[in-house]
Phi, psi and omega in degrees: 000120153322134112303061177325085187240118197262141179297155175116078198198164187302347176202076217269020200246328168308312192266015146248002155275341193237273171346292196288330187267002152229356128319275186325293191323299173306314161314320181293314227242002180241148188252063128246140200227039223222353186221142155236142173189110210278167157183163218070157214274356175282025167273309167325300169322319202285345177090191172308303157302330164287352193241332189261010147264330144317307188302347202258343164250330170232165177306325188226136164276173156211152186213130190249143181217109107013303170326319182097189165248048141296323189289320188282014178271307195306141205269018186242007187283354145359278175310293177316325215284318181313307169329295193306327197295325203276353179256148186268011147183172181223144197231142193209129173253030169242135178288316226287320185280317161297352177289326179303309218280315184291293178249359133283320184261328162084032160264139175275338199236123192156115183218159186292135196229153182254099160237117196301011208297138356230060179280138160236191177288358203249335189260341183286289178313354236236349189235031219271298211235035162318130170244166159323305181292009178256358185252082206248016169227146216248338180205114187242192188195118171243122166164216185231167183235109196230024208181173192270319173321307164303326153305340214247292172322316175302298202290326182333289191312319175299317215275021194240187179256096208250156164202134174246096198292138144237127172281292198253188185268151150232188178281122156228113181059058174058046158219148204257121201231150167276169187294146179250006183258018179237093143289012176186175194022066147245112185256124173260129189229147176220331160269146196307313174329305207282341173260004158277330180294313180285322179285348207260301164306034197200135207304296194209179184213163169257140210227123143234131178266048162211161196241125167295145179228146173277207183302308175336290165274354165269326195294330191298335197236003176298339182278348176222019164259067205285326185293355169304091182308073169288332167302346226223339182050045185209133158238154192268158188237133157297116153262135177292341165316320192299329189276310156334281234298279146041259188300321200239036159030053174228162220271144154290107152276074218267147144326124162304137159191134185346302183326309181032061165305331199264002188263001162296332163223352165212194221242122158317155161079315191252320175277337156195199194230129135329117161256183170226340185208177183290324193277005183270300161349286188298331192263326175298291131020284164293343154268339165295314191283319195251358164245028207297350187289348195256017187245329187283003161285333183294317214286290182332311220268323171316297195284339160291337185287312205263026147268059155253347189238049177250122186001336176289313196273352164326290194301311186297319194277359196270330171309292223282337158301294208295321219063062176242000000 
Protein backbone atom coordinates (compact mmCIF):
# COMPACT_ATOMS: atom_id res chain seq x y z
CA UNK A 1 0.00 0.00 0.00
CA UNK A 2 1.18 3.61 -1.17
CA UNK A 3 0.81 6.38 1.41
CA UNK A 4 0.06 9.92 0.53
CA UNK A 5 0.35 12.23 2.40
CA UNK A 6 -0.27 16.09 1.36
CA UNK A 7 0.12 18.85 4.19
CA UNK A 8 -2.86 20.54 5.06
CA UNK A 9 -5.90 19.45 7.17
CA UNK A 10 -7.67 21.08 10.18
CA UNK A 11 -4.98 20.22 12.62
CA UNK A 12 -2.14 19.96 9.98
CA UNK A 13 0.95 19.90 12.98
CA UNK A 14 -1.00 17.04 14.21
CA UNK A 15 -0.97 14.88 11.24
CA UNK A 16 2.21 15.46 10.44
CA UNK A 17 3.84 15.07 13.70
CA UNK A 18 1.77 11.88 14.71
CA UNK A 19 -0.85 10.37 12.07
CA UNK A 20 1.36 11.21 9.08
CA UNK A 21 4.91 10.35 10.52
CA UNK A 22 3.78 6.97 11.08
CA UNK A 23 1.76 6.57 8.19
CA UNK A 24 4.66 7.37 6.04
CA UNK A 25 6.77 4.86 8.04
CA UNK A 26 4.40 2.17 7.22
CA UNK A 27 4.07 3.16 3.61
CA UNK A 28 7.46 2.71 3.64
CA UNK A 29 8.00 -1.02 5.03
CA UNK A 30 5.12 -2.03 2.31
CA UNK A 31 5.85 -3.99 -1.24
CA UNK A 32 2.21 -3.19 -2.78
CA UNK A 33 2.15 -0.91 -4.74
CA UNK A 34 -1.74 -1.99 -6.17
CA UNK A 35 -3.67 0.83 -3.03
CA UNK A 36 -2.80 4.05 -2.81
CA UNK A 37 -4.43 6.10 0.12
CA UNK A 38 -4.29 9.77 0.75
CA UNK A 39 -4.81 12.28 3.26
CA UNK A 40 -5.03 15.93 3.82
CA UNK A 41 -6.62 18.31 2.74
CA UNK A 42 -4.17 19.77 0.30
CA UNK A 43 -4.73 16.34 -1.62
CA UNK A 44 -8.18 17.80 -2.52
CA UNK A 45 -6.47 20.95 -3.56
CA UNK A 46 -4.77 19.28 -5.93
CA UNK A 47 -7.77 18.84 -8.16
CA UNK A 48 -9.09 16.72 -10.44
CA UNK A 49 -6.55 15.58 -12.46
CA UNK A 50 -4.33 14.62 -9.72
CA UNK A 51 -6.55 11.92 -8.48
CA UNK A 52 -7.30 10.54 -11.89
CA UNK A 53 -3.61 9.99 -12.44
CA UNK A 54 -3.14 8.01 -9.50
CA UNK A 55 -6.10 6.21 -10.72
CA UNK A 56 -4.43 5.44 -13.67
CA UNK A 57 -1.29 4.27 -11.49
CA UNK A 58 -2.96 2.14 -8.85
CA UNK A 59 -5.80 -0.25 -8.65
CA UNK A 60 -7.78 1.66 -5.83
CA UNK A 61 -7.38 5.51 -4.56
CA UNK A 62 -8.64 6.04 -1.16
CA UNK A 63 -8.91 9.02 0.84
CA UNK A 64 -9.07 9.12 4.99
CA UNK A 65 -10.56 12.31 6.70
CA UNK A 66 -10.28 13.13 9.97
CA UNK A 67 -11.63 16.34 9.56
CA UNK A 68 -15.08 16.06 9.98
CA UNK A 69 -17.77 18.34 8.69
CA UNK A 70 -15.58 21.20 8.37
CA UNK A 71 -14.99 19.93 4.86
CA UNK A 72 -18.30 20.30 3.94
CA UNK A 73 -18.27 23.59 5.66
CA UNK A 74 -15.51 24.83 3.68
CA UNK A 75 -16.08 27.97 1.30
CA UNK A 76 -14.27 25.39 -1.49
CA UNK A 77 -16.28 22.24 -1.12
CA UNK A 78 -17.55 22.41 -4.72
CA UNK A 79 -14.69 22.03 -5.77
CA UNK A 80 -13.65 19.15 -3.36
CA UNK A 81 -16.77 17.21 -3.75
CA UNK A 82 -15.83 16.60 -7.82
CA UNK A 83 -12.41 15.35 -5.91
CA UNK A 84 -14.09 13.02 -3.89
CA UNK A 85 -16.62 11.61 -6.13
CA UNK A 86 -13.10 10.26 -8.09
CA UNK A 87 -12.10 7.98 -5.12
CA UNK A 88 -12.68 4.71 -4.71
CA UNK A 89 -13.36 4.96 -1.59
CA UNK A 90 -13.50 6.87 1.40
CA UNK A 91 -12.75 6.33 5.57
CA UNK A 92 -14.20 8.84 8.05
CA UNK A 93 -14.07 8.25 11.61
CA UNK A 94 -17.31 10.00 12.52
CA UNK A 95 -20.27 7.21 11.81
CA UNK A 96 -22.47 10.40 12.42
CA UNK A 97 -20.37 12.15 8.75
CA UNK A 98 -20.47 8.92 6.97
CA UNK A 99 -24.36 9.04 7.36
CA UNK A 100 -23.87 13.06 5.92
CA UNK A 101 -21.45 11.72 2.97
CA UNK A 102 -23.84 9.22 2.24
CA UNK A 103 -26.81 11.07 2.08
CA UNK A 104 -26.28 14.61 1.37
CA UNK A 105 -23.83 13.82 -0.99
CA UNK A 106 -25.04 10.32 -2.55
CA UNK A 107 -21.31 9.03 -2.41
CA UNK A 108 -21.70 5.14 -1.58
CA UNK A 109 -18.17 3.67 -0.79
CA UNK A 110 -17.79 5.66 2.22
CA UNK A 111 -17.06 3.84 5.49
CA UNK A 112 -16.61 4.47 9.18
CA UNK A 113 -13.14 3.91 10.20
CA UNK A 114 -11.88 3.53 14.24
CA UNK A 115 -8.52 5.75 14.25
CA UNK A 116 -6.95 7.00 17.13
CA UNK A 117 -5.98 10.51 15.45
CA UNK A 118 -3.74 11.99 16.47
CA UNK A 119 -2.02 9.58 18.72
CA UNK A 120 0.65 7.35 17.08
CA UNK A 121 2.45 4.84 18.73
CA UNK A 122 5.39 6.64 19.89
CA UNK A 123 3.65 9.32 21.59
CA UNK A 124 1.11 6.10 23.02
CA UNK A 125 4.20 4.51 24.76
CA UNK A 126 5.76 7.62 25.73
CA UNK A 127 2.97 7.87 28.92
CA UNK A 128 3.27 3.82 29.86
CA UNK A 129 4.36 4.54 33.22
CA UNK A 130 2.64 7.90 34.31
CA UNK A 131 1.89 7.36 38.30
CA UNK A 132 -0.25 9.19 40.11
CA UNK A 133 2.20 11.44 42.10
CA UNK A 134 2.82 12.87 38.50
CA UNK A 135 -0.37 14.62 38.61
CA UNK A 136 -0.10 18.60 40.09
CA UNK A 137 -2.22 19.56 38.14
CA UNK A 138 -6.26 19.09 38.79
CA UNK A 139 -7.84 20.22 35.54
CA UNK A 140 -7.02 21.21 32.21
CA UNK A 141 -8.99 22.16 28.66
CA UNK A 142 -7.22 22.08 25.39
CA UNK A 143 -9.39 23.69 23.02
CA UNK A 144 -11.87 26.64 22.18
CA UNK A 145 -15.39 28.60 24.05
CA UNK A 146 -17.58 28.09 21.52
CA UNK A 147 -21.45 27.53 23.76
CA UNK A 148 -23.21 28.27 27.06
CA UNK A 149 -21.79 24.56 27.84
CA UNK A 150 -18.28 25.78 27.81
CA UNK A 151 -19.19 28.54 30.32
CA UNK A 152 -20.65 26.40 32.34
CA UNK A 153 -17.16 24.29 32.43
CA UNK A 154 -15.03 27.66 32.85
CA UNK A 155 -16.94 28.48 36.15
CA UNK A 156 -15.84 24.81 37.34
CA UNK A 157 -12.68 25.15 36.44
CA UNK A 158 -11.78 28.15 38.58
CA UNK A 159 -12.28 27.33 41.10
CA UNK A 160 -9.23 24.37 40.82
CA UNK A 161 -5.80 24.56 40.06
CA UNK A 162 -6.26 24.77 36.28
CA UNK A 163 -4.35 25.24 32.96
CA UNK A 164 -6.28 26.28 29.81
CA UNK A 165 -4.55 25.27 26.32
CA UNK A 166 -5.48 26.98 22.91
CA UNK A 167 -4.31 26.11 19.68
CA UNK A 168 -5.27 29.08 17.61
CA UNK A 169 -6.92 32.38 18.46
CA UNK A 170 -10.93 33.31 18.22
CA UNK A 171 -13.38 35.90 17.23
CA UNK A 172 -14.70 37.08 20.55
CA UNK A 173 -16.72 40.54 19.80
CA UNK A 174 -15.64 40.84 16.30
CA UNK A 175 -11.72 40.41 17.44
CA UNK A 176 -9.32 37.58 16.54
CA UNK A 177 -8.28 37.13 19.89
CA UNK A 178 -6.61 34.19 22.52
CA UNK A 179 -9.58 33.58 24.94
CA UNK A 180 -10.14 36.32 27.37
CA UNK A 181 -12.17 34.75 30.31
CA UNK A 182 -8.83 33.09 31.89
CA UNK A 183 -7.06 35.74 33.57
CA UNK A 184 -4.16 33.41 34.93
CA UNK A 185 -3.15 29.88 33.98
CA UNK A 186 -3.70 30.47 30.49
CA UNK A 187 -1.03 28.84 28.92
CA UNK A 188 -1.64 29.57 24.72
CA UNK A 189 0.32 26.76 23.23
CA UNK A 190 0.27 25.23 19.48
CA UNK A 191 2.42 22.30 19.78
CA UNK A 192 1.09 19.21 20.32
CA UNK A 193 3.66 17.91 22.47
CA UNK A 194 3.84 20.57 24.64
CA UNK A 195 0.23 20.25 25.15
CA UNK A 196 0.47 16.52 25.91
CA UNK A 197 3.06 16.98 28.09
CA UNK A 198 0.13 19.66 30.25
CA UNK A 199 -2.20 16.67 29.97
CA UNK A 200 0.18 14.00 31.03
CA UNK A 201 0.51 16.21 34.27
CA UNK A 202 -3.02 16.71 34.71
CA UNK A 203 -5.92 14.83 36.96
CA UNK A 204 -8.67 15.19 34.48
CA UNK A 205 -10.05 17.39 31.71
CA UNK A 206 -13.49 18.20 30.87
CA UNK A 207 -14.99 17.04 27.24
CA UNK A 208 -17.69 17.93 24.87
CA UNK A 209 -18.13 16.11 21.66
CA UNK A 210 -20.03 18.51 19.94
CA UNK A 211 -19.44 21.07 17.33
CA UNK A 212 -21.58 24.26 17.57
CA UNK A 213 -23.11 26.31 14.55
CA UNK A 214 -24.03 29.58 13.73
CA UNK A 215 -26.98 30.77 11.62
CA UNK A 216 -24.90 30.24 8.56
CA UNK A 217 -24.20 26.63 8.97
CA UNK A 218 -27.15 25.13 10.48
CA UNK A 219 -29.48 26.30 7.34
CA UNK A 220 -26.56 25.08 5.02
CA UNK A 221 -26.87 21.32 6.56
CA UNK A 222 -30.74 21.49 7.90
CA UNK A 223 -32.18 20.23 4.84
CA UNK A 224 -30.81 16.62 4.80
CA UNK A 225 -29.13 16.14 8.28
CA UNK A 226 -32.13 15.02 10.21
CA UNK A 227 -29.69 13.66 13.27
CA UNK A 228 -28.72 17.22 13.77
CA UNK A 229 -30.02 18.40 17.15
CA UNK A 230 -30.66 21.62 15.01
CA UNK A 231 -32.87 23.53 17.15
CA UNK A 232 -30.35 23.54 19.53
CA UNK A 233 -27.28 24.21 16.63
CA UNK A 234 -25.11 21.12 18.01
CA UNK A 235 -24.08 18.46 15.87
CA UNK A 236 -21.93 15.47 17.29
CA UNK A 237 -18.00 15.74 16.46
CA UNK A 238 -15.23 12.91 17.11
CA UNK A 239 -13.02 14.82 19.27
CA UNK A 240 -9.50 13.76 18.91
CA UNK A 241 -9.02 15.01 22.27
CA UNK A 242 -10.52 11.96 23.82
CA UNK A 243 -7.30 10.26 22.46
CA UNK A 244 -4.84 13.05 24.03
CA UNK A 245 -6.43 12.54 27.63
CA UNK A 246 -6.41 9.14 27.02
CA UNK A 247 -2.99 8.32 25.92
CA UNK A 248 -1.62 10.76 28.97
CA UNK A 249 -3.55 9.10 31.31
CA UNK A 250 -5.95 11.86 32.52
CA UNK A 251 -9.23 11.05 33.63
CA UNK A 252 -12.13 12.00 30.51
CA UNK A 253 -14.78 14.00 32.32
CA UNK A 254 -17.66 14.02 28.48
CA UNK A 255 -20.73 15.99 28.52
CA UNK A 256 -23.74 13.30 28.09
CA UNK A 257 -25.38 13.97 24.52
CA UNK A 258 -27.53 11.59 22.36
CA UNK A 259 -24.95 11.06 19.92
CA UNK A 260 -22.41 9.22 22.37
CA UNK A 261 -19.63 9.59 19.67
CA UNK A 262 -16.92 8.43 22.33
CA UNK A 263 -18.69 4.93 22.90
CA UNK A 264 -17.84 3.87 19.42
CA UNK A 265 -14.25 3.53 21.57
CA UNK A 266 -14.61 3.23 24.98
CA UNK A 267 -17.08 2.43 27.78
CA UNK A 268 -19.08 4.75 30.48
CA UNK A 269 -18.13 4.03 33.94
CA UNK A 270 -15.08 1.92 32.96
CA UNK A 271 -13.28 4.38 30.49
CA UNK A 272 -14.58 7.10 31.27
CA UNK A 273 -17.09 9.41 33.07
CA UNK A 274 -20.23 11.02 31.92
CA UNK A 275 -21.60 14.41 33.28
CA UNK A 276 -25.28 15.47 32.92
CA UNK A 277 -25.97 18.68 34.46
CA UNK A 278 -23.67 21.86 35.97
CA UNK A 279 -24.29 20.18 39.41
CA UNK A 280 -23.35 16.58 38.43
CA UNK A 281 -20.27 18.31 36.89
CA UNK A 282 -19.54 20.25 40.18
CA UNK A 283 -20.23 17.58 42.46
CA UNK A 284 -18.23 14.74 40.08
CA UNK A 285 -15.02 17.38 39.65
CA UNK A 286 -14.76 17.80 43.45
CA UNK A 287 -14.60 14.06 44.28
CA UNK A 288 -12.01 13.45 41.29
CA UNK A 289 -10.09 16.16 42.66
CA UNK A 290 -9.95 15.31 46.16
CA UNK A 291 -10.39 11.47 45.98
CA UNK A 292 -8.22 10.71 42.43
CA UNK A 293 -6.59 7.38 43.59
CA UNK A 294 -10.10 6.03 43.36
CA UNK A 295 -10.31 7.00 39.27
CA UNK A 296 -7.14 5.18 38.16
CA UNK A 297 -8.15 1.92 37.20
CA UNK A 298 -11.05 3.87 34.87
CA UNK A 299 -7.53 5.98 33.83
CA UNK A 300 -5.79 2.70 33.65
CA UNK A 301 -8.38 0.81 31.46
CA UNK A 302 -8.87 4.16 29.01
CA UNK A 303 -4.98 4.09 28.00
CA UNK A 304 -5.38 0.25 27.18
CA UNK A 305 -8.53 0.29 25.02
CA UNK A 306 -7.01 2.93 23.01
CA UNK A 307 -4.29 0.59 21.34
CA UNK A 308 -6.87 -1.10 19.52
CA UNK A 309 -6.71 2.34 17.27
CA UNK A 310 -3.46 2.81 16.32
CA UNK A 311 -2.30 3.35 12.45
CA UNK A 312 -1.28 -0.33 12.30
CA UNK A 313 -4.83 -1.60 12.95
CA UNK A 314 -6.08 1.66 10.85
CA UNK A 315 -4.32 -0.29 7.85
CA UNK A 316 -5.24 -4.04 8.64
CA UNK A 317 -9.06 -2.42 8.46
CA UNK A 318 -8.52 -0.27 5.38
CA UNK A 319 -7.09 -4.08 3.86
CA UNK A 320 -9.68 -5.86 4.87
CA UNK A 321 -12.64 -3.09 3.92
CA UNK A 322 -10.83 -3.35 0.54
CA UNK A 323 -10.21 -7.34 0.28
CA UNK A 324 -6.44 -7.12 0.15
Amino acid sequence: MKIIFNKGSEYPWCWSNSLGNELMHLSQNEGENDICLCFGLDTLNKGENYIKNLLNKYDKVCFLDVSQHTLLLDKNFTKYFKVLKLFSHIFLNNKYTVELYRNFLNLKNVSHIKVGFPINSIKYNKYKNTEISQKKIDLIHSGGIYSKFHFEMIEVMKKYNYIFTSYNKQNFFGKWTWNPFFSINQKKIEQHDRIMELQSQSKAAICINNNFLNNQLQNLLAKKYELSKLDSKIIPEHKGRMFELAATKTLMVVKYDKWKVIEDYLTPEKEFLYYYSLEDLTLKIKDIVNNYENYWTIIENAYEKISEYTPIKMISFIKNKLKI
